[in-house]
Rosetta silent file (secondary structure, phi, psi, omega in degrees, C-alpha in Angstrom):
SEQUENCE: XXXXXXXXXXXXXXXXXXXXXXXXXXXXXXXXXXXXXXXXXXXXXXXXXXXXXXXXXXXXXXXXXXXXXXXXXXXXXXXXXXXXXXXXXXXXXXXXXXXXXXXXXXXXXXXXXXXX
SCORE:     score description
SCORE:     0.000 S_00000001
   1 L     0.000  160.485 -167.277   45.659   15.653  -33.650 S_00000001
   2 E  -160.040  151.514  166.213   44.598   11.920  -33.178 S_00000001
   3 E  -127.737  148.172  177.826   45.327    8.913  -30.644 S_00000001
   4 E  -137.070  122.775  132.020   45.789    5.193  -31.788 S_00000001
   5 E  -108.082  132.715  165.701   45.435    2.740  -29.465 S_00000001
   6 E   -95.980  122.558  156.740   45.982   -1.355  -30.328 S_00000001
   7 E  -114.596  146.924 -178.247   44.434   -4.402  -29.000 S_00000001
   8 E  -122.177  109.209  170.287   45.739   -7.465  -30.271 S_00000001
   9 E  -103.734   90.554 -172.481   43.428  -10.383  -30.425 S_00000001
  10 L    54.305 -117.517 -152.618   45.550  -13.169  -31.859 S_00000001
  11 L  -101.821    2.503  154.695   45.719  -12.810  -35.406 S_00000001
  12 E  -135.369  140.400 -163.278   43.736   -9.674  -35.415 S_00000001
  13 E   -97.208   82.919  166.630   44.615   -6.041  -34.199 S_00000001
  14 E   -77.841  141.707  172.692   41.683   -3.333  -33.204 S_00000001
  15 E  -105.968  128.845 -172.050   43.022    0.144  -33.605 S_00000001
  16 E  -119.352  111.873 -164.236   40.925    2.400  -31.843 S_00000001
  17 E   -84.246  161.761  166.804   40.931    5.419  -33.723 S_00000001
  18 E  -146.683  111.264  161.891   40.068    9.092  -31.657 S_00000001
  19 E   162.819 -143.771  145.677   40.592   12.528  -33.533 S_00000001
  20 E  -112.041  160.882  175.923   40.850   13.895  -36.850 S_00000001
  21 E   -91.389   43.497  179.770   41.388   12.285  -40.146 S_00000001
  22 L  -114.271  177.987  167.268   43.347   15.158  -42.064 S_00000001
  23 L   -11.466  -65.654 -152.229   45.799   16.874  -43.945 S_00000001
  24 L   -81.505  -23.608 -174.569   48.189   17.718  -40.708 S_00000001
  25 L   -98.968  -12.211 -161.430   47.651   13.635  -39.770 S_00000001
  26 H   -60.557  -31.501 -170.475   47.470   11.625  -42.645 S_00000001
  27 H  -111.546   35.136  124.557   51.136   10.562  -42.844 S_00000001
  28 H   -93.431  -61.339 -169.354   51.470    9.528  -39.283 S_00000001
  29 H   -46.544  -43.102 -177.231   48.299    7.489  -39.069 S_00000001
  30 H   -53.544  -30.205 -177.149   49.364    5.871  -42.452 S_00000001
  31 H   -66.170  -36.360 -167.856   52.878    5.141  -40.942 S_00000001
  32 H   -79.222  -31.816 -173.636   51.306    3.638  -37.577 S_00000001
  33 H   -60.975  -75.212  169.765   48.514    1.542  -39.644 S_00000001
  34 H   -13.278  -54.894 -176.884   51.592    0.270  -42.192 S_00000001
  35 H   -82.064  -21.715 -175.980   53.294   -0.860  -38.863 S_00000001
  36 H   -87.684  -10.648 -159.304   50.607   -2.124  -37.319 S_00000001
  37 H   -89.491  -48.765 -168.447   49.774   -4.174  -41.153 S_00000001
  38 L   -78.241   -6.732 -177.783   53.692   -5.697  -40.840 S_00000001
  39 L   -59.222  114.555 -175.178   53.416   -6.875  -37.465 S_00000001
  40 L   -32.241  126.550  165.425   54.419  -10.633  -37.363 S_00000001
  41 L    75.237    1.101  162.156   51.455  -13.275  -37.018 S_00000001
  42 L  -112.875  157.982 -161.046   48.571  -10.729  -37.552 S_00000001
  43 L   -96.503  -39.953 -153.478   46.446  -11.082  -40.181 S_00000001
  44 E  -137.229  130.559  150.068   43.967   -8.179  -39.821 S_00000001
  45 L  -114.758  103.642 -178.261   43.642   -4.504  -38.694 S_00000001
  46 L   -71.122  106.162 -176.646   39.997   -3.579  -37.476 S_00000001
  47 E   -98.037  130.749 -164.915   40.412    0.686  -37.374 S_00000001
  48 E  -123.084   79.589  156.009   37.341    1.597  -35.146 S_00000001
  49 L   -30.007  -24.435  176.996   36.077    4.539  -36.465 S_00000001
  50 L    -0.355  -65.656 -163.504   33.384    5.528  -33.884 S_00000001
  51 L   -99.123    8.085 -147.837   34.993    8.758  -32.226 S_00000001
  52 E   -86.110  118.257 -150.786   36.380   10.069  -35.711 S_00000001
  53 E  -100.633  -97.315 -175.160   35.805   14.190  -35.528 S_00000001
  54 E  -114.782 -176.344 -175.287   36.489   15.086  -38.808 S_00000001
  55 E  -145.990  110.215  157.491   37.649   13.306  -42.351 S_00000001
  56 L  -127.881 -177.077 -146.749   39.019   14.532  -45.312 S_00000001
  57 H   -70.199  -14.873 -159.518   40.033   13.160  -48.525 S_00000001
  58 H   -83.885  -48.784 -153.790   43.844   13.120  -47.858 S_00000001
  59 H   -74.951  -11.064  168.260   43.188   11.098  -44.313 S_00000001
  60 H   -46.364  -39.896 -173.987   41.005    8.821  -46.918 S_00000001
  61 H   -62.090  -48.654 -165.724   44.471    8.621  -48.924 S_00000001
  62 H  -100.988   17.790  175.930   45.897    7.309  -46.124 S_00000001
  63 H   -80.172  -54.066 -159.529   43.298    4.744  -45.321 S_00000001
  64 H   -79.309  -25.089  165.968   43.475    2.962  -48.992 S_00000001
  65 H   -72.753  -56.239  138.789   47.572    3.591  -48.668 S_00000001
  66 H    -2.774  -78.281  169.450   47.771    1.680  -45.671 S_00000001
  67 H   -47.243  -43.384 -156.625   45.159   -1.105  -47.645 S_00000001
  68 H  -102.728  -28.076  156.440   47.058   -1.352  -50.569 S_00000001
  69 H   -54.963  -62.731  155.950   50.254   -1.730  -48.421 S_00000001
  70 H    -8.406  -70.167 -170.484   48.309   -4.302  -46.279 S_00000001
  71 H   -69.125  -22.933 -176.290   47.533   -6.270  -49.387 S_00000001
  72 H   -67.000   -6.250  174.194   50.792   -6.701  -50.910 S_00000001
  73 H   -82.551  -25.191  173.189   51.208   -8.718  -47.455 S_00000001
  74 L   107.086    9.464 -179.020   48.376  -10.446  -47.852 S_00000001
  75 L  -123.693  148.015 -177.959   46.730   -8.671  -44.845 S_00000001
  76 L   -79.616  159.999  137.577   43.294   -6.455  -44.630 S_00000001
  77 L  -128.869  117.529  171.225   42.547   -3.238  -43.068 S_00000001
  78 L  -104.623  122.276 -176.812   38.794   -3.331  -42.281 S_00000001
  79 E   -68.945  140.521 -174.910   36.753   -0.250  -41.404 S_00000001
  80 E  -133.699  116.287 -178.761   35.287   -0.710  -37.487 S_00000001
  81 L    37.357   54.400 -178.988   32.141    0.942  -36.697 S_00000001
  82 L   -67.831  131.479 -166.829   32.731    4.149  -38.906 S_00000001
  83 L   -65.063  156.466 -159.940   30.770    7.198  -37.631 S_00000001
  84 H   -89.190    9.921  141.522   28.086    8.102  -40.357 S_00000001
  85 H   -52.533  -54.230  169.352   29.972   11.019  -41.339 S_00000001
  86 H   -72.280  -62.031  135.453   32.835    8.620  -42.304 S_00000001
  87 H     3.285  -61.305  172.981   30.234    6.452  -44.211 S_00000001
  88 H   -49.519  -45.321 -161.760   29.302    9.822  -45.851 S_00000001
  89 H   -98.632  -27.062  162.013   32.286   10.710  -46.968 S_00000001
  90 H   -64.119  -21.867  159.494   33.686    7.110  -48.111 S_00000001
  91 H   -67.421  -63.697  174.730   30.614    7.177  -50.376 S_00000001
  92 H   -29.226  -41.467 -163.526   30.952   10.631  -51.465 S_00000001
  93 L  -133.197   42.839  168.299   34.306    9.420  -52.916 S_00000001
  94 L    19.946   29.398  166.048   33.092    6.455  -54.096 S_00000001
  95 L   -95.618    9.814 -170.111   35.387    4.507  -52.374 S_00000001
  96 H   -90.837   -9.784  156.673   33.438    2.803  -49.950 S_00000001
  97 H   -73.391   10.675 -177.644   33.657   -0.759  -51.197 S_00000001
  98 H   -84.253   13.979  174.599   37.151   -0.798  -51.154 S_00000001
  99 L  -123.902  109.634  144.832   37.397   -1.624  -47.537 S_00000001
 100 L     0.122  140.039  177.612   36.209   -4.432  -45.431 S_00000001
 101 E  -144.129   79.801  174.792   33.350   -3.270  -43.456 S_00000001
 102 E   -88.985  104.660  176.601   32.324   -4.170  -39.771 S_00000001
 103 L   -47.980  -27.848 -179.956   29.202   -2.764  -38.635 S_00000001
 104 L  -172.678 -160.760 -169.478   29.337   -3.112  -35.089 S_00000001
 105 L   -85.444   22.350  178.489   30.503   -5.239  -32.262 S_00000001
 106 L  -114.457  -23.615  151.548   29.346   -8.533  -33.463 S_00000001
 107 L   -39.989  -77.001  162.619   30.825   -8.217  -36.756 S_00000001
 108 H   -13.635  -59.111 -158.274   34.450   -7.791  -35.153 S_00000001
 109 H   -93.982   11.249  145.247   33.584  -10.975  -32.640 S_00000001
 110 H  -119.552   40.672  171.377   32.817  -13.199  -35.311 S_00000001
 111 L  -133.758   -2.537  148.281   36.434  -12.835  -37.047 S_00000001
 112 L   -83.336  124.911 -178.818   37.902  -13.405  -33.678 S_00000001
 113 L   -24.688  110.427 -178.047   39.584  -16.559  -32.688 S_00000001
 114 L    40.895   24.180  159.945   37.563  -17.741  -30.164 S_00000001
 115 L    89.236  168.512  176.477   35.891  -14.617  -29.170 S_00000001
 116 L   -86.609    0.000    0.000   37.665  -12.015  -26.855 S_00000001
């Protein structure tokens, strides 16, 4: 189980992730990121790992399916302040430069329009 919550600051959207990142979740969270990627006049989805419980490879799948939808739009999804388990395991699976990466909250607040 997992909660998504969205703030939308102008032309970018934090998703504030809480749960786990598995098997039983992966293809709703991919559906709500994918919806959150087509929404009209944003550019960007910051996913704010923090609170993230567990991770496994399939909710991984459905981070870079999400991204790779994203890009055919021409829009990011950039990891936000991933817990260092989720650091662990996007290395482990050598996948962690494929994302965007904001370290903390000053990253975030200098790709927002005039700050929040």
């Amino acid at each position: 189980m997992f909660e998504l919550e969205f703030e939308r600051h102008g032309p970018i959207t934090v998703a504030h992730f809480s749960g786990d990142m598995v098997l039983e979740t992966a293809v709703q969270l991919r559906s709500r990121l994918e919806e959150a990627l087509k929404t009209p006049k944003v550019k960007d989805v910051a996913l704010d790992l923090a609170t993230v419980e567990k991770i496994d490879t399939t909710g991984l799948g459905a981070l870079v399916g999400a991204s790779t939808s994203g890009r055919a739009r021409g829009k990011r999804l950039m990891l936000y302040r991933p817990a260092p388990h989720v650091l662990k395991t996007l290395e482990d699976s050598e996948i962690s430069g494929f994302f965007p990466l904001l370290e903390d909250e000053d990253d975030l607040l200098a790709r927002l329009p005039n700050s929040i």
